[in-house]
C-alpha positions as CSV (number, residue, x, y, z in Angstrom):
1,X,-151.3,112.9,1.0
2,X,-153.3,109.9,2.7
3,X,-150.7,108.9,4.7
4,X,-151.3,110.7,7.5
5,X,-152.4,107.4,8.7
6,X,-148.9,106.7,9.5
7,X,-148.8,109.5,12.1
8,X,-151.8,107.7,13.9
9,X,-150.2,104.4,13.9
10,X,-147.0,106.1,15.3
11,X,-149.2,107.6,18.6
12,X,-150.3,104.5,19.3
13,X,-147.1,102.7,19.5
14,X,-146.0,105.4,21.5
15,X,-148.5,104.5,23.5
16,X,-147.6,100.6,23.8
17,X,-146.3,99.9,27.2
18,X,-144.1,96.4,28.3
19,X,-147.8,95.0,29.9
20,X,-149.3,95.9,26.9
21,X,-147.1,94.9,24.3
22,X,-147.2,91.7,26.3
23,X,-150.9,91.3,25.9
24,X,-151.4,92.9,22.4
25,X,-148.6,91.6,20.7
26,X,-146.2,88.9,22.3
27,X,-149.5,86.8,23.1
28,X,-151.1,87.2,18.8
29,X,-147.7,86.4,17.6
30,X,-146.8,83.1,19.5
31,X,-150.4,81.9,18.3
32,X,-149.9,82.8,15.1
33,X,-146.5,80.4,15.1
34,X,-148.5,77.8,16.7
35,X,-151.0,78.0,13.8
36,X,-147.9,78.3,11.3
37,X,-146.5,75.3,12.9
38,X,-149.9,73.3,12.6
39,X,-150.4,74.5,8.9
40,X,-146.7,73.5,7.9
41,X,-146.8,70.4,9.0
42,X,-150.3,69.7,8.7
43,X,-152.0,68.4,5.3
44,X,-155.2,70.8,4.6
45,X,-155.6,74.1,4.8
46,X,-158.9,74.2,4.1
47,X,-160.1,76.1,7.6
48,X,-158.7,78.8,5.8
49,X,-161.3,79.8,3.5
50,X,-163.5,79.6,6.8
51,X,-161.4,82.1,8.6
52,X,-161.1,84.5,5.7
53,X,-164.9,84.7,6.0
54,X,-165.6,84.8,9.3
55,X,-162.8,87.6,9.7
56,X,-164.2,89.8,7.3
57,X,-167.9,89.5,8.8
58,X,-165.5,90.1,12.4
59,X,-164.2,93.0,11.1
60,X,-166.8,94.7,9.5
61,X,-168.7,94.6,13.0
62,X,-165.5,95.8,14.9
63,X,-165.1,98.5,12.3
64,X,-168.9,100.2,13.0
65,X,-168.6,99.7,17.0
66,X,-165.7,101.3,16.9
67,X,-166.6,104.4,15.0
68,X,-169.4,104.0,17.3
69,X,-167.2,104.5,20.2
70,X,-165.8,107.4,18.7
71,X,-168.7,109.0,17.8
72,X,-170.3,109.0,21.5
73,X,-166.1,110.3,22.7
74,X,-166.1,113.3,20.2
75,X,-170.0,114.0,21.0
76,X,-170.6,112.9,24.1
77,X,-171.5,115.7,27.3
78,X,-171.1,113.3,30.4
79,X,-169.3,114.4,33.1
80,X,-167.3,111.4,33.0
81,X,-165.9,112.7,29.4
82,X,-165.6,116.0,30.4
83,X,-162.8,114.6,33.4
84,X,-161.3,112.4,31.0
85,X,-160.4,115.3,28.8
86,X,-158.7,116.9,31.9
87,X,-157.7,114.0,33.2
88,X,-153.5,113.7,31.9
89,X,-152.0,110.1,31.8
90,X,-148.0,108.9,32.3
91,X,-148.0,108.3,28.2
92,X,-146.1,110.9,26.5
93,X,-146.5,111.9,22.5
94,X,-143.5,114.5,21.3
95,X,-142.7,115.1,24.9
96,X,-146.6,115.9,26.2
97,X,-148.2,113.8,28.5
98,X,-151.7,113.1,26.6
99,X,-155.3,112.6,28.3
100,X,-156.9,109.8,28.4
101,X,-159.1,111.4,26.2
102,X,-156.8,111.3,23.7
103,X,-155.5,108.2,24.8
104,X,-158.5,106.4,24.4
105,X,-159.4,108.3,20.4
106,X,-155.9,107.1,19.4
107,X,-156.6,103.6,20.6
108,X,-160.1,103.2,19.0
109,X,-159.1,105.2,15.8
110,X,-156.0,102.6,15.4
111,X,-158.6,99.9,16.2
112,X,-160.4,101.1,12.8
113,X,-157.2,101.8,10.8
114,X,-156.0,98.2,11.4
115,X,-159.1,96.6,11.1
116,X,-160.3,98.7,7.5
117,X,-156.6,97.3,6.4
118,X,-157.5,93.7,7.3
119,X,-161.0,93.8,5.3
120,X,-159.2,95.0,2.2
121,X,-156.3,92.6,2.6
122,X,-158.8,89.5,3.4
123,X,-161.2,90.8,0.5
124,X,-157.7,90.9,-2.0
125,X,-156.0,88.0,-1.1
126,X,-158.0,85.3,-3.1
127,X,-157.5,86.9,-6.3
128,X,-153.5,87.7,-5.3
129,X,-153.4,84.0,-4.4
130,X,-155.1,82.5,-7.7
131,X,-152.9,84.6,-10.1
132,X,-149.9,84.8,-8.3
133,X,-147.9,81.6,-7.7
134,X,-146.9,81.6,-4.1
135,X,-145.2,79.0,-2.1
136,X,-147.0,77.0,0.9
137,X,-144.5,78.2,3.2
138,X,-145.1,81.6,2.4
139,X,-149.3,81.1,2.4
140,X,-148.7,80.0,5.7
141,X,-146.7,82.6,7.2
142,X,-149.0,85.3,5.3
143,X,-152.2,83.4,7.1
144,X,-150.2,83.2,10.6
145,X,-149.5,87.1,10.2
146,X,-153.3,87.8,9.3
147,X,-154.1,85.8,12.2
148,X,-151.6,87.6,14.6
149,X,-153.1,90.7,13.3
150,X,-156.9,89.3,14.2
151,X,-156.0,88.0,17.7
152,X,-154.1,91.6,17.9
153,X,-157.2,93.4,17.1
154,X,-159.8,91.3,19.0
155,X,-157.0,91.7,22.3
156,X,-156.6,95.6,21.5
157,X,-160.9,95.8,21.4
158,X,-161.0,94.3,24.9
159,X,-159.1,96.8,26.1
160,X,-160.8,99.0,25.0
161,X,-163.7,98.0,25.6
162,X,-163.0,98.0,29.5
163,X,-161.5,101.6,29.3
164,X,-164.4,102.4,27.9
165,X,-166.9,101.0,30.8
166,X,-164.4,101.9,33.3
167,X,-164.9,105.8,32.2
168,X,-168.6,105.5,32.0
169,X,-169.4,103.6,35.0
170,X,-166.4,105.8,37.1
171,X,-168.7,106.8,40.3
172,X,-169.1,110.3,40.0
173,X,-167.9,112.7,43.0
C-alpha cells in the first residue's frame, strides 16, 4: 500500500537509454561532485539556504506544469494524441513495446514523483539538520545529491518538454 510508486519509478528506468542516461544522469552527477568539491574545500556554505529556497519555489512550479501536461495527455482529443497512442516505440516494459503515449505519461508522472520527493525532502531537511548532528562531509554530499537530483529533474523537463511540442506541432497528414 502506497508504494506502488516504486512500480512507476521502475518503467521509467526501463525506459532510460545509454543517450539518455548520458544526459539525465551522467551530466547531474559530475556537477553535483563539482559542487561537492567546491563545498569541501571551500569555507561557507551559506548559498545553501539560497538554493533550498529557490528549489522548493522550482519545484512547486514544475510539480503543477507537469500535472498540467498530464492532464491535457489523459484529456486531450487532437489527432496528434490520438497517433501517439497508436504510435509503438523501440522501449520495451515486461516484454511489450509501449507507445509513446505511454512513454511520454511515465516520463511526466516520474517527473512529479521525483519532484513531490524533493519538496518534502528540501521542506524536512532544516529541522533534520538542526537536531541531528551531522558531519560537513556528509551535509555536503547530501546537498551535491539534492543538487544532482535538481539538475536531473530540470534535464528530464526539457525533454519533455520537446516531446511534448514535437507531438503537438507534428504536421498532420
Amino acid at each position: 500500500m502506497y508504494l506502488e510508486f516504486f512500480i512507476l519509478i521502475s518503467d521509467y528506468l526501463k525506459t532510460v537509454t545509454k543517450r539518455i542516461f548520458l544526459f539525465e544522469w551522467l551530466f547531474p552527477f559530475l556537477f553535483s561532485l563539482l559542487i561537492f568539491y567546491l563545498l569541501y574545500t571551500g569555507k561557507s556554505i551559506s548559498v545553501a539556504e539560497t538554493f533550498k529556497n529557490n528549489s522548493i519555489n522550482l519545484l512547486g512550479i514544475l510539480v503543477g506544469f507537469s500535472i498540467t501536461i498530464i492532464t491535457i495527455l489523459t484529456t486531450g482529443h487532437s489527432k496528434n494524441l490520438e497517433d501517439i497512442k497508436k504510435h509503438l516505440t523501440k522501449v520495451k516494459i515486461n516484454g511489450k513495446q509501449i507507445s509513446l503515449y505511454r512513454l511520454l505519461l511515465i516520463n511526466f508522472t516520474y517527473s512529479v514523483i521525483i519532484e513531490a520527493f524533493l519538496i518534502i525532502v528540501f521542506l524536512t531537511y532544516p529541522l533534520i539538520n538542526q537536531n541531528i548532528q551531522i558531519s560537513k562531509p556528509y551535509k555536503h554530499l547530501i546537498f551535491s545529491t539534492l543538487i544532482c537530483l535538481v539538475v536531473h529533474i530540470l534535464l528530464l523537463t526539457i525533454r519533455n518538454l520537446t516531446d511534448f511540442y514535437l507531438i503537438l506541432t507534428k504536421p498532420k497528414k
